[in-house]
DOLO-812743 format. One line per 5 residues: number of its first residue (from 1); their letters; for each residue x, y, z of C-alpha. Coordinates in nm, 2 decimals. Example, Ala and Ser with C-alpha at 12.3 -4.5 7.8 and 13.67 -1.06 7.14 Angstrom:
2
1	AS	1.23:-0.45:0.78 | 1.37:-0.11:0.71
END
This chain:
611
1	XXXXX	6.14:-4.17:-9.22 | 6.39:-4.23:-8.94 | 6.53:-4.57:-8.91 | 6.51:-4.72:-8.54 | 6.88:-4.76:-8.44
6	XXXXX	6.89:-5.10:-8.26 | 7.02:-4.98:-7.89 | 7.24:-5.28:-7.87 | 7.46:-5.11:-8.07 | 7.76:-4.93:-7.94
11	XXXXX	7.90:-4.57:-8.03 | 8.10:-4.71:-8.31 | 7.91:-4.90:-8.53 | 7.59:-4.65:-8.46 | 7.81:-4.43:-8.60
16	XXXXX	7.90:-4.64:-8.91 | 7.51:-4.68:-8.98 | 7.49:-4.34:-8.94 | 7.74:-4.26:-9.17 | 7.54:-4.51:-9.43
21	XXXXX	7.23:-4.29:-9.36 | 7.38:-3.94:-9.42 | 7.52:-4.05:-9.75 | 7.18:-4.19:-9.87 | 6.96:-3.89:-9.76
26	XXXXX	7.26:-3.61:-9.92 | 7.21:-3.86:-10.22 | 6.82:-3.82:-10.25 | 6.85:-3.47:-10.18 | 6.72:-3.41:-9.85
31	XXXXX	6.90:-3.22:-9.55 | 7.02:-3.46:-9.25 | 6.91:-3.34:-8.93 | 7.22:-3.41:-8.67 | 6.99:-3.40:-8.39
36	XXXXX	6.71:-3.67:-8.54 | 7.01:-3.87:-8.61 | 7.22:-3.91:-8.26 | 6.81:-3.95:-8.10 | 6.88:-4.07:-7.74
41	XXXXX	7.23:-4.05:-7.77 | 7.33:-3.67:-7.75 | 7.71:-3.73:-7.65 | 7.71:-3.85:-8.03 | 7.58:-3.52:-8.16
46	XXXXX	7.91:-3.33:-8.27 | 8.04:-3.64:-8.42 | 7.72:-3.67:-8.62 | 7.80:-3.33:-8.76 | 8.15:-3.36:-8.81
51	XXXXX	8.01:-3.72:-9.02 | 7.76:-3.47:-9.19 | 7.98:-3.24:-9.30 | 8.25:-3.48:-9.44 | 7.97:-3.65:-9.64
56	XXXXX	7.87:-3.33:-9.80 | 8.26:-3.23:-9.87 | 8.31:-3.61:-10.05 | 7.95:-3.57:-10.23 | 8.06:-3.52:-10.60
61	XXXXX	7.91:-3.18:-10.76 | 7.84:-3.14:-11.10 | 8.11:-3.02:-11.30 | 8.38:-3.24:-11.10 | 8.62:-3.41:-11.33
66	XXXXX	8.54:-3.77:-11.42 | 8.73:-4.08:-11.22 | 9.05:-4.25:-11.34 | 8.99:-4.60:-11.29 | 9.27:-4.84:-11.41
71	XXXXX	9.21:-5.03:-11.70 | 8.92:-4.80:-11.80 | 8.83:-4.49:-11.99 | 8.54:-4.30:-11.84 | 8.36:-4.12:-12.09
76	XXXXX	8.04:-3.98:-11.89 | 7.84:-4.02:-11.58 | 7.52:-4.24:-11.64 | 7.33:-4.18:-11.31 | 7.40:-4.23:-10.94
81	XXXXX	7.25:-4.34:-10.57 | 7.33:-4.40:-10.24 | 7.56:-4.66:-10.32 | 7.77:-4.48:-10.59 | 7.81:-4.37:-10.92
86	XXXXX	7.75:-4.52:-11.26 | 8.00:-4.45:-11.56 | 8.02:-4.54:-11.94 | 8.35:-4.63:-11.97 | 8.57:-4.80:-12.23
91	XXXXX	8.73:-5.13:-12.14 | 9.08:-5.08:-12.27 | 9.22:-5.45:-12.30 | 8.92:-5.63:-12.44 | 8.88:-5.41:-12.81
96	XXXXX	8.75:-5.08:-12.58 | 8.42:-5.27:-12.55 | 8.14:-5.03:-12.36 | 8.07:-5.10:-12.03 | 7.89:-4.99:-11.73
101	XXXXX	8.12:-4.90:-11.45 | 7.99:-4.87:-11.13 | 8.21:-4.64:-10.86 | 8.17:-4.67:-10.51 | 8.27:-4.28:-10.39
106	XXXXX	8.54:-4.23:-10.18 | 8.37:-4.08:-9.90 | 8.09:-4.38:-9.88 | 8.43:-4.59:-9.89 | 8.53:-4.47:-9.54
111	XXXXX	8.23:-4.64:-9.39 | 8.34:-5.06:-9.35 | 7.96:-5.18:-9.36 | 7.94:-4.96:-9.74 | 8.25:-5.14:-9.84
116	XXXXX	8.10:-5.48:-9.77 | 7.80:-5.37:-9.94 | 7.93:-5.28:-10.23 | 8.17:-5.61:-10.25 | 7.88:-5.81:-10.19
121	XXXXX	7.66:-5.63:-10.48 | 7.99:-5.70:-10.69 | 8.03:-6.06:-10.61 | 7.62:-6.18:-10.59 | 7.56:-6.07:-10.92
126	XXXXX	7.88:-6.23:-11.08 | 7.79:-6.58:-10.91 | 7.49:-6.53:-11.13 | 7.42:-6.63:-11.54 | 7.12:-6.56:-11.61
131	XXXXX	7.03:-6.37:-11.95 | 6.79:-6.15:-11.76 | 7.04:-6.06:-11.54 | 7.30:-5.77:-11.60 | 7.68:-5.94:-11.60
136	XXXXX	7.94:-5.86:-11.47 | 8.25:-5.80:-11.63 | 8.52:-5.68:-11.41 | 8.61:-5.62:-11.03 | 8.87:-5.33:-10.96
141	XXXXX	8.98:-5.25:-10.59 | 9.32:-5.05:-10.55 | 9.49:-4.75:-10.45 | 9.11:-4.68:-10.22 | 8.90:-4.74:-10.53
146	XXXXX	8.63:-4.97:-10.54 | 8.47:-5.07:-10.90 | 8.31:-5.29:-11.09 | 8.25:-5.29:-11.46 | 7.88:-5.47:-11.58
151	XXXXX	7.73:-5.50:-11.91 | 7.65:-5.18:-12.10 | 7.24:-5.16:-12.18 | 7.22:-4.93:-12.48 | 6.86:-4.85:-12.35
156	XXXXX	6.62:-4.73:-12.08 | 6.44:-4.84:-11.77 | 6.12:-4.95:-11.64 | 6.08:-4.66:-11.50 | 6.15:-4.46:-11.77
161	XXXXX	5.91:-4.69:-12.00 | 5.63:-4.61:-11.77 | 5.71:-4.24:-11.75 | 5.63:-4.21:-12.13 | 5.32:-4.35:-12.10
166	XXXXX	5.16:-4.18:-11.82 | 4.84:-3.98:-11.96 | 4.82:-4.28:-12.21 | 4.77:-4.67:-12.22 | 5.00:-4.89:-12.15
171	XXXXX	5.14:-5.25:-12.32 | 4.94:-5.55:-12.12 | 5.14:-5.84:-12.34 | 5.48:-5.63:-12.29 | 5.47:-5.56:-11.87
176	XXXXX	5.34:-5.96:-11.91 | 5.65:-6.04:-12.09 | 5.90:-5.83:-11.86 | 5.74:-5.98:-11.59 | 5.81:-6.33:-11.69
181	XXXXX	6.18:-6.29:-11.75 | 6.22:-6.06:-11.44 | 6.08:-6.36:-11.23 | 6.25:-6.61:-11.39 | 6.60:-6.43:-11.34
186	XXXXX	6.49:-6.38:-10.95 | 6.44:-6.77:-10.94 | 6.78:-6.77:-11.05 | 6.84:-6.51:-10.75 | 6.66:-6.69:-10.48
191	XXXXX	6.84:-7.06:-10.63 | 7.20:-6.87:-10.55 | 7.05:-6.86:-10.17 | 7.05:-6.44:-10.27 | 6.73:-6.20:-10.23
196	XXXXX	6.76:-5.90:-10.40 | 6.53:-5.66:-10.13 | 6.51:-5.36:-10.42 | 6.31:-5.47:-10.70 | 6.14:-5.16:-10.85
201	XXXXX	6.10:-5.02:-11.22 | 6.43:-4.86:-11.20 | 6.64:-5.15:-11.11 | 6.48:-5.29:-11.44 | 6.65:-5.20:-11.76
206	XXXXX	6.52:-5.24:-12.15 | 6.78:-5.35:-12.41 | 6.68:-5.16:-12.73 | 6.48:-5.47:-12.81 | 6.30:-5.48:-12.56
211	XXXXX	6.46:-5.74:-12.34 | 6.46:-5.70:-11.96 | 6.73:-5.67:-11.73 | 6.75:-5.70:-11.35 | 7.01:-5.47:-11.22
216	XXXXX	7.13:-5.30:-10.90 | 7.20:-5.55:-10.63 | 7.29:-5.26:-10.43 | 7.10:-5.43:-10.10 | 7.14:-5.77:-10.22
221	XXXXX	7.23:-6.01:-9.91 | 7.26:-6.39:-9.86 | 6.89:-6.53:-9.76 | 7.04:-6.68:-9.40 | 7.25:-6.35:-9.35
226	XXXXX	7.19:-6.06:-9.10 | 7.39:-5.82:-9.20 | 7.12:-5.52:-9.21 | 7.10:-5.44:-8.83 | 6.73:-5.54:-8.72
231	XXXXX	6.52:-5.21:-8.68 | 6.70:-5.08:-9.00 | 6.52:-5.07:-9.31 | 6.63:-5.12:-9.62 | 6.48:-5.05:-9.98
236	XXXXX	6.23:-4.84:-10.17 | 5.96:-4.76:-9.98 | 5.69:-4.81:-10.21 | 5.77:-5.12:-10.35 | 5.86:-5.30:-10.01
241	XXXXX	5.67:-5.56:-9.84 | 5.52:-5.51:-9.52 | 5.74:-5.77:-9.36 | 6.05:-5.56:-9.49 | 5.93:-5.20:-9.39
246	XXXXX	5.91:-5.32:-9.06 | 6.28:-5.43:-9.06 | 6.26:-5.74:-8.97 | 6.55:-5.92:-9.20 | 6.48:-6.28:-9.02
251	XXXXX	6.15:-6.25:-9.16 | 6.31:-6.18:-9.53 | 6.24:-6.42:-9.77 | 6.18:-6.48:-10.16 | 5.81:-6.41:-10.11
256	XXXXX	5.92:-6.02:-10.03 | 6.13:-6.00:-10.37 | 5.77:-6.18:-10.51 | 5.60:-5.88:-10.39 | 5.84:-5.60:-10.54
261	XXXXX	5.78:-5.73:-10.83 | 5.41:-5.75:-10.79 | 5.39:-5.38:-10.74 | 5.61:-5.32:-11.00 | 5.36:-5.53:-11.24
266	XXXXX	5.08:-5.28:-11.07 | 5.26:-4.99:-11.15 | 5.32:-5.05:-11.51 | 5.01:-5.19:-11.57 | 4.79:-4.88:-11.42
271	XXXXX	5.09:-4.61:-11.48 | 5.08:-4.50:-11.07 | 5.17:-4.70:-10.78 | 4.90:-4.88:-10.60 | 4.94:-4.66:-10.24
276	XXXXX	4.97:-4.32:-10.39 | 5.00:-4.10:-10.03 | 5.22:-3.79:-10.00 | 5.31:-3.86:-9.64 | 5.54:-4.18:-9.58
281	XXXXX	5.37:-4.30:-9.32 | 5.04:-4.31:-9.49 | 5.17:-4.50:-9.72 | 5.36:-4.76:-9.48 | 4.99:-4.79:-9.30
286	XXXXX	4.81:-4.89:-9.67 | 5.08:-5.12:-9.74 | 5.09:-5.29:-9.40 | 4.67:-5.29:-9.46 | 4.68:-5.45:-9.79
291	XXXXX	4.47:-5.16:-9.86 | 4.58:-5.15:-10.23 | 4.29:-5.08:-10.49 | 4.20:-5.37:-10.72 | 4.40:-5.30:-11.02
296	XXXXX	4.19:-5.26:-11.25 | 4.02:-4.99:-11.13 | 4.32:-4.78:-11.29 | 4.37:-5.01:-11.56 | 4.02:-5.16:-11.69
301	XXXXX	4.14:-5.33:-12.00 | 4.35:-5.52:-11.80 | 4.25:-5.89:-11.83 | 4.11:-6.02:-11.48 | 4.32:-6.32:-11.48
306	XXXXX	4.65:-6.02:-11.44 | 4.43:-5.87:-11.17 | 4.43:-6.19:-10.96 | 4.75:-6.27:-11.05 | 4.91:-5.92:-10.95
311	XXXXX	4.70:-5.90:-10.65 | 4.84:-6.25:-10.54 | 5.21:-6.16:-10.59 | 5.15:-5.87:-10.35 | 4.92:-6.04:-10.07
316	XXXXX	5.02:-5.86:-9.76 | 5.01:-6.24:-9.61 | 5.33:-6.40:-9.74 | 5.19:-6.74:-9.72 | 4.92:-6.61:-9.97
321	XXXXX	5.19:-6.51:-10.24 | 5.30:-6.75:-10.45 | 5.63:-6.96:-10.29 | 5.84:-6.88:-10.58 | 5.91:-6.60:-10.82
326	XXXXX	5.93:-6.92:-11.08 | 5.54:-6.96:-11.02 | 5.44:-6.61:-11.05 | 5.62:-6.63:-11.36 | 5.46:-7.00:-11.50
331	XXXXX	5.11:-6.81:-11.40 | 5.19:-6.50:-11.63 | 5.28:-6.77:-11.89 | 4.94:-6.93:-11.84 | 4.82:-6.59:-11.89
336	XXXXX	5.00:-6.53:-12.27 | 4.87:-6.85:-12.36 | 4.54:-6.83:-12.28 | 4.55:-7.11:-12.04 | 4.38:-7.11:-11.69
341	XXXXX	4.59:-6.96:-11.44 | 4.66:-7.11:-11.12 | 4.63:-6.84:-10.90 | 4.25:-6.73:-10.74 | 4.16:-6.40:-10.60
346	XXXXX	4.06:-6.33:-10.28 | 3.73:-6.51:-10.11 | 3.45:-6.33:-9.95 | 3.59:-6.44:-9.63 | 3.93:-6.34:-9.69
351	XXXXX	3.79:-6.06:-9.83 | 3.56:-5.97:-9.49 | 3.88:-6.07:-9.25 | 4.13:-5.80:-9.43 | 3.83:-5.52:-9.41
356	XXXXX	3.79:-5.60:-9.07 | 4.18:-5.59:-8.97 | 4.18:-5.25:-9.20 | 3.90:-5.12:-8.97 | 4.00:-5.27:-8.65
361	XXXXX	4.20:-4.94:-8.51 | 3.83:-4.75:-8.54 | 3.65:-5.03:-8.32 | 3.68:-5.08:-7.94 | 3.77:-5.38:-7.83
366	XXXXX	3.42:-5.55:-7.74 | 3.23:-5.38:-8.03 | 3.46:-5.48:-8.26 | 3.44:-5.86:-8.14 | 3.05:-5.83:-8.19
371	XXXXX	3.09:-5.63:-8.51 | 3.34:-5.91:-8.64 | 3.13:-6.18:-8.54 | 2.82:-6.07:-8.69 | 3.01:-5.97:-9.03
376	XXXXX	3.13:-6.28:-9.02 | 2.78:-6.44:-8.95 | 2.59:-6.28:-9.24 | 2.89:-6.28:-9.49 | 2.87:-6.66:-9.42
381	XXXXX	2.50:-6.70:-9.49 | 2.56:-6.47:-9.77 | 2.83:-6.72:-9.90 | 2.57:-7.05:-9.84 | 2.27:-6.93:-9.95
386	XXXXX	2.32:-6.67:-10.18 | 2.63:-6.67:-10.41 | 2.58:-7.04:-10.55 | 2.28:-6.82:-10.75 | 2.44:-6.54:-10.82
391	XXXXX	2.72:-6.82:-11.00 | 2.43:-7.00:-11.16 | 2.29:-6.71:-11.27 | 2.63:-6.56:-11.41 | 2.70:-6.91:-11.59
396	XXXXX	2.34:-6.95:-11.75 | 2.37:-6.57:-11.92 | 2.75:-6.65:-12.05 | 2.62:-7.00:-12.17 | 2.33:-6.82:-12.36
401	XXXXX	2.55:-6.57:-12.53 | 2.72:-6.90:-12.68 | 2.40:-7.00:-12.79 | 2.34:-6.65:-13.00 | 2.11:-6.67:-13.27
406	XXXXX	2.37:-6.56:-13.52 | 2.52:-6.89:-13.42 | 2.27:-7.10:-13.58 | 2.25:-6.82:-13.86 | 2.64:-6.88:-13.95
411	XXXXX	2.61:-7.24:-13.89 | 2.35:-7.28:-14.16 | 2.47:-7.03:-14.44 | 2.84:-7.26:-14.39 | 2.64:-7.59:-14.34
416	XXXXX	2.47:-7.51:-14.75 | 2.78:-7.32:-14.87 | 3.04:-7.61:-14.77 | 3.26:-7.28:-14.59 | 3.56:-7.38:-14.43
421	XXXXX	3.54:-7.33:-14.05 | 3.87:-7.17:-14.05 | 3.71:-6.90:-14.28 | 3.42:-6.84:-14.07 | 3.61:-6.80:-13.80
426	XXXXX	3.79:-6.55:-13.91 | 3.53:-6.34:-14.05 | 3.20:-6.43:-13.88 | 3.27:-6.48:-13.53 | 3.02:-6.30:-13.31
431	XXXXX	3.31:-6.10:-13.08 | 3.01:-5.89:-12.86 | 2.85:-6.23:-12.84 | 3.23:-6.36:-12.68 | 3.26:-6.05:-12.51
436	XXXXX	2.95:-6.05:-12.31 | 2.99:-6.43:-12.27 | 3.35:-6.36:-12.10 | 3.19:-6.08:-11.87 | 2.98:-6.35:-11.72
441	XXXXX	3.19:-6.60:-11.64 | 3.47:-6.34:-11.46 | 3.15:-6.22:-11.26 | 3.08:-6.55:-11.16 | 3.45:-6.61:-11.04
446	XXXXX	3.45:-6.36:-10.84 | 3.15:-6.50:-10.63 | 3.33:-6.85:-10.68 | 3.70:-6.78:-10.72 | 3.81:-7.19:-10.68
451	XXXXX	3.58:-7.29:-10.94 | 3.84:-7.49:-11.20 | 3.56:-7.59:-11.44 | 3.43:-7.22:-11.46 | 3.81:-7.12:-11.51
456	XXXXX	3.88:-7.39:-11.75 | 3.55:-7.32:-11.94 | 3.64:-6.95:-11.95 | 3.98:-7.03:-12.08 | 3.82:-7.23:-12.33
461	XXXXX	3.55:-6.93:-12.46 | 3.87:-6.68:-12.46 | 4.07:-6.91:-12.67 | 3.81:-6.94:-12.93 | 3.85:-6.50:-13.01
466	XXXXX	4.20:-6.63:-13.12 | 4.17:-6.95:-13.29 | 4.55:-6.97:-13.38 | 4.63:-7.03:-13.07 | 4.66:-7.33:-12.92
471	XXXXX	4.37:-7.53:-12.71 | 4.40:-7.46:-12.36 | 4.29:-7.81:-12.32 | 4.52:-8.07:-12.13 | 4.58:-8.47:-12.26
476	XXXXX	4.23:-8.60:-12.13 | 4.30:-8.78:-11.76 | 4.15:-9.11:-11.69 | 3.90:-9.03:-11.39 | 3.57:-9.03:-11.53
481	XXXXX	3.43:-8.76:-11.40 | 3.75:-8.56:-11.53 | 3.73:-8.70:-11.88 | 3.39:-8.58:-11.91 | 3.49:-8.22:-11.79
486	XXXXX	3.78:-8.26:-12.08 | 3.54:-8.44:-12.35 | 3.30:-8.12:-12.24 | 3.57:-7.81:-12.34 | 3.69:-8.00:-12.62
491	XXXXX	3.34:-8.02:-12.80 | 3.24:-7.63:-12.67 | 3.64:-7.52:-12.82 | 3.49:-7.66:-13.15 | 3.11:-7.56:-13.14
496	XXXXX	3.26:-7.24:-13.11 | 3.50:-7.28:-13.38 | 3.23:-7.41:-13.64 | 3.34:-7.73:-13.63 | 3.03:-7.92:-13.69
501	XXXXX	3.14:-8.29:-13.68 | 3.42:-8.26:-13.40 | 3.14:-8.07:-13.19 | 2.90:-8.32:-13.26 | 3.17:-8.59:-13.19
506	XXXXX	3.33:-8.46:-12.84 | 2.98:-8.38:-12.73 | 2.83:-8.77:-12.86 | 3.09:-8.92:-12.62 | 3.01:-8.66:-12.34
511	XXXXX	2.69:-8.73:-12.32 | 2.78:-9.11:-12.29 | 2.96:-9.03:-11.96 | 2.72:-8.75:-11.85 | 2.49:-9.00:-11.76
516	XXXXX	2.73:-9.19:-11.50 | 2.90:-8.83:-11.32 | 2.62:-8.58:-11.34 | 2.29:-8.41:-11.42 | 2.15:-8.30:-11.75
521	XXXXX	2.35:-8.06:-11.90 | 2.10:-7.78:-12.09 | 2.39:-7.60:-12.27 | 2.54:-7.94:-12.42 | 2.17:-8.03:-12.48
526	XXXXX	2.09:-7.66:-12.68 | 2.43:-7.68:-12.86 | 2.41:-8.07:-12.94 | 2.03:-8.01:-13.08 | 2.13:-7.70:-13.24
531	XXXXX	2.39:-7.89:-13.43 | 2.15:-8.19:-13.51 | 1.89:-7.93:-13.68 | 2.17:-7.79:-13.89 | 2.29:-8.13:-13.98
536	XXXXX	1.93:-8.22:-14.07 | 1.90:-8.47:-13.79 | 1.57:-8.35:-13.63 | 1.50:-8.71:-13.46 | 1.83:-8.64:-13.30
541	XXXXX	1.77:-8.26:-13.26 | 1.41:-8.31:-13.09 | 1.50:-8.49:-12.74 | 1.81:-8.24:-12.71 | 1.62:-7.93:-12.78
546	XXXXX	1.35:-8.08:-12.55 | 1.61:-8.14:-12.27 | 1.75:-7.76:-12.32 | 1.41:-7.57:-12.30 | 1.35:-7.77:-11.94
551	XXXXX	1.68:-7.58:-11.85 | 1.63:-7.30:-11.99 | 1.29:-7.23:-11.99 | 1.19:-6.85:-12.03 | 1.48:-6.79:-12.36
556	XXXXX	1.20:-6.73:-12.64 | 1.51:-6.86:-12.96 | 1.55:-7.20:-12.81 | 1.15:-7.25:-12.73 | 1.12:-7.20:-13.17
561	XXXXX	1.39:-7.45:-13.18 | 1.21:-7.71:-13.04 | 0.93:-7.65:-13.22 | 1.11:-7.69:-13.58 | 1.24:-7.98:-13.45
566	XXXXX	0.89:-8.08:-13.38 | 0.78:-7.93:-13.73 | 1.05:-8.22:-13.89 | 0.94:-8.43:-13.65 | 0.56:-8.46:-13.82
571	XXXXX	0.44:-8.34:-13.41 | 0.25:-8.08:-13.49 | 0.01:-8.02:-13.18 | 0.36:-7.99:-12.96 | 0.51:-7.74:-13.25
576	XXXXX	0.19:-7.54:-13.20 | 0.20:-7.51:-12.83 | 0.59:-7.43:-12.83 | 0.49:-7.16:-13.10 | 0.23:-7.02:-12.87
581	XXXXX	0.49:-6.99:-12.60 | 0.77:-6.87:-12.73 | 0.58:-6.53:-12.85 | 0.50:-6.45:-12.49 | 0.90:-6.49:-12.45
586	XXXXX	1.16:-6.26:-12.48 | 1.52:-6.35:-12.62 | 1.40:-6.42:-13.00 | 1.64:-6.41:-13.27 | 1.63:-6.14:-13.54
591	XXXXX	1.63:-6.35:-13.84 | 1.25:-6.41:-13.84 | 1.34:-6.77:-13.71 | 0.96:-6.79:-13.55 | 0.81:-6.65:-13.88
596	XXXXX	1.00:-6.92:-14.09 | 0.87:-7.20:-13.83 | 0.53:-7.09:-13.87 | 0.53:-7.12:-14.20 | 0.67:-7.45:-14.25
601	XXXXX	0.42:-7.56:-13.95 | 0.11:-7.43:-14.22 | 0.27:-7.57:-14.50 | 0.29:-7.94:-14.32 | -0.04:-7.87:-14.20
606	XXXXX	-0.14:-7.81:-14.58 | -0.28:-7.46:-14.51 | -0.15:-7.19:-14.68 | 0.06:-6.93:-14.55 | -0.05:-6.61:-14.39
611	X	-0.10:-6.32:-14.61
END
């Protein structure tokens, strides 16, 4: 693709950007066209070639003899690009140490603007200490040569990482973990009043133990500069932002390096880029669209907490990115923790605007107006009427998977064998029960993405499959209706965990509150009479059990609930009629928990037992 040479320039320093552009095309391989490159300037077109041919006679060859830098002993060539080579090379005066020396080649060193490039690169990234950051060692500029010496990394790329895996699966808690130190170190950039405009999987290398490093600051520039002439575009295709493709560097801010690194994230995640087209131009339409498919369509054992969180760092919309690289990287934190992240995907009606401004090129002007406005008109009804009960829905089948019967099963065996809860915990949890449970509630947040007590109450479920970690539960707050959000996790983190009295505690003091901040709760109510049967509190058990049948009244294991609380109870004619009704239900356990009920229900009756 053809940079648009700003006409404002004169002959001179077209020729200079010129000169830039016929080093970085011979250095990618491709063939510069003289012709393409003077465009509407044809009096320019035997200098171009005379530029063209004195960058393919400074081009280094294979076989050429390594560089003599002073100071240095160059030992082999470690790759190169359009802004020079890179060299192991032996420090002499500091014990030989290895180092990475970085040459700029003499022919790129005719052009001025390459010079100030390369200086720039030199001197941004030793203004910065950051240990996710490569260092900088060493400056050399004499006799024409222009070098830098940087740490060694005795180890590979991103990019190479990722190429080893592709066919296979890749590391979620790894490309989480790069990710967090790569932002963090382009906070640092950013705080320096820097942008680094070229973060991609190659510009981030692995020590041996794993520990990212964010290198090449090859296009690095100040964040108020302008030293890329407008129209001139500068980068890696791919992992550019739409703002930067178009070559706008006014419009330049953090946010763009926020979205390199969100496709980067993407691409290690799902092993291929997000906009995969052959032709450039295809691909600068999808990323100026947004048309990017949800990641986990490549990558479905991706978390969908990463999903929202990639998706967000790459938002065409720079105002829907996060601000900073440091949040993307406190919401990846979030992630590893198991904490509710902050980030939410997109709404139906931020979903329905993007289609529409995808589509918008196919629609005539009216027709697209009335197409738009109707879209707009039934996605909104849609949103009203509809999706609070496809969310209700969603939340009463993850709620019910908590309930499982084998939940009641394993809280009587530990409740008559005195079992730790750590132990049962460890061997008894019911993961397809969790599983199923977790399903649910990320169905439900994609109807209701800004839902924080669905989020926090997923958080809470997820943590409970790892019960070393920590709770994902903040200090409790003082508002009321807050605290009883907070009281609320904290007694479902230890239902699930087994933890009888703190369950029954937490969920004592919630109900307390409940009745000042909100309706009936049925889960609470199922879970808190649930608890009391075990604890052989059926008085307690009875109302509780009553209160979770009204809520969920066609689940046939919590209808024979009630009526063994109503067995203990000594109200038999209300056991009989829940009996009745809960074998015309379906969702009844499978340990014969309606066959035990009826026959303590005969045996208080003082009939015997069925044959």
């Amino acid at each position: 693709m053809q940079p648009v040479m700003p006409p404002e320039l004169d002959d001179e320093a077209l020729l200079d950007l010129l000169f830039d552009r016929i080093v970085d095309l011979l250095e990618d391989g491709a063939s510069p066209c003289a012709a393409e490159l003077a465009g509407d300037r044809p009096h320019l077109l035997h200098r171009v070639e005379e530029l063209i041919r004195l960058a393919q006679q400074v081009k280094p060859e294979a076989g050429q003899p390594l560089p003599q830098i002073p100071g240095y002993t160059v030992l082999r060539e470690l790759g190169r690009g359009g802004m020079g080579a890179v060299y192991l090379a032996r420090q002499e005066r500091l014990g030989g140490r290895p180092v990475a020396l970085k040459l700029l080649p003499a022919g790129v060193a005719l052009s001025s603007k390459a010079r100030q490039r390369f200086r720039d690169e030199a001197h941004a990234i030793a203004r910065l200490s950051h240990p996710n950051i490569v260092a900088v060692h060493d400056v050399v500029s004499a006799d024409g040569l222009h070098a830098y010496a940087m740490e060694w990394v005795d180890g590979q790329s991103l990019a190479d990482w990722i190429s080893e895996r592709c066919g296979g699966h890749t590391d979620v808690v790894f490309v989480c973990r790069v990710g967090v130190a790569v932002a963090r170190a382009l906070h640092a950039v950013h705080a320096a009043g820097l942008l680094h405009r070229d973060v991609k999987p190659s510009n981030i290398l692995l020590r041996r133990d794993g520990t990212p490093l964010l290198s090449d600051f090859g296009l690095v520039r100040e964040a108020d500069a302008t030293l890329t002439h407008a129209g001139h575009f500068a980068g890696t295709m791919a992992y550019s932002s739409p703002e930067q493709l178009r070559g706008q560097p006014e419009n330049l801010d953090s946010r763009s390096d926020v979205y390199a690194l969100g496709v980067t994230l993407y691409h290690a995640l799902a092993l291929r880029l997000p906009f995969a087209a052959q032709r450039p131009e295809v691909v600068v339409q999808q990323i100026e669209g947004g048309a990017a498919p949800p990641l986990r369509t490549f990558a479905p054992r991706v978390p969908v907490d990463l999903q929202t969180i990639v998706a967000k760092a790459m938002d065409q919309d720079p105002a829907r990115r996060y601000d900073t690289a440091a949040e993307l990287a406190d919401d990846l934190e979030r992630l590893l923790s198991l904490q509710p992240i902050k980030a939410r995907p997109a709404g139906l009606m931020t979903r329905a605007i993007k289609l529409a401004r995808r589509k918008r090129g196919a629609l005539a002007a009216g027709a697209a107006g009335a197409t738009l406005t109707g879209a707009v008109l039934v996605a909104l009804g849609v949103y009203v009427f509809l999706v609070p009960r496809w969310v209700e829905w969603h939340l009463t089948k993850a709620r019910l998977a908590l309930l499982h019967p084998d939940q009641a099963s394993t809280l009587h065996w530990s409740h008559f064998a005195e079992t730790p809860t750590w132990a049962l915990s460890a061997t008894f949890l019911n993961q397809s029960a969790i599983d199923g449970a977790l399903a649910h509630y990320d169905a439900a947040l994609r109807w209701s993405p800004f839902d924080d007590d669905i989020r926090a109450e997923r958080a809470i479920v997820r943590s409970a499959s790892a019960p070393g970690q920590a709770s994902p539960i903040a200090d409790s707050p003082q508002d009321s209706i807050v605290r009883a959000s907070h009281v609320r996790l904290a007694g479902l983190r230890a239902f699930l965990l087994w933890d009888t009295d703190a369950a029954i505690e937490s969920w004592s003091r919630y109900e307390s509150l409940q009745d000042q901040v909100r309706e009936p709760d049925p889960f609470v109510a199922a879970a808190l009479g649930l608890l009391y049967l075990v604890e052989e509190h059926p008085a307690r058990a009875y109302p509780r059990l009553r209160d979770a049948v009204q809520g969920f009244p066609e689940v046939g294991f919590l209808t024979v609930y009630l009526a063994d609380a109503a067995v203990q109870c000594n109200d038999l004619s209300e056991a009989h009629r829940n009996l009745d009704r809960a074998r015309a239900l379906p969702g009844l356990d499978g340990h014969r928990g309606l066959e035990r009920v009826e026959a303590d229900l005969l045996a208080a009756e003082g009939r015997p037992e069925r044959g």
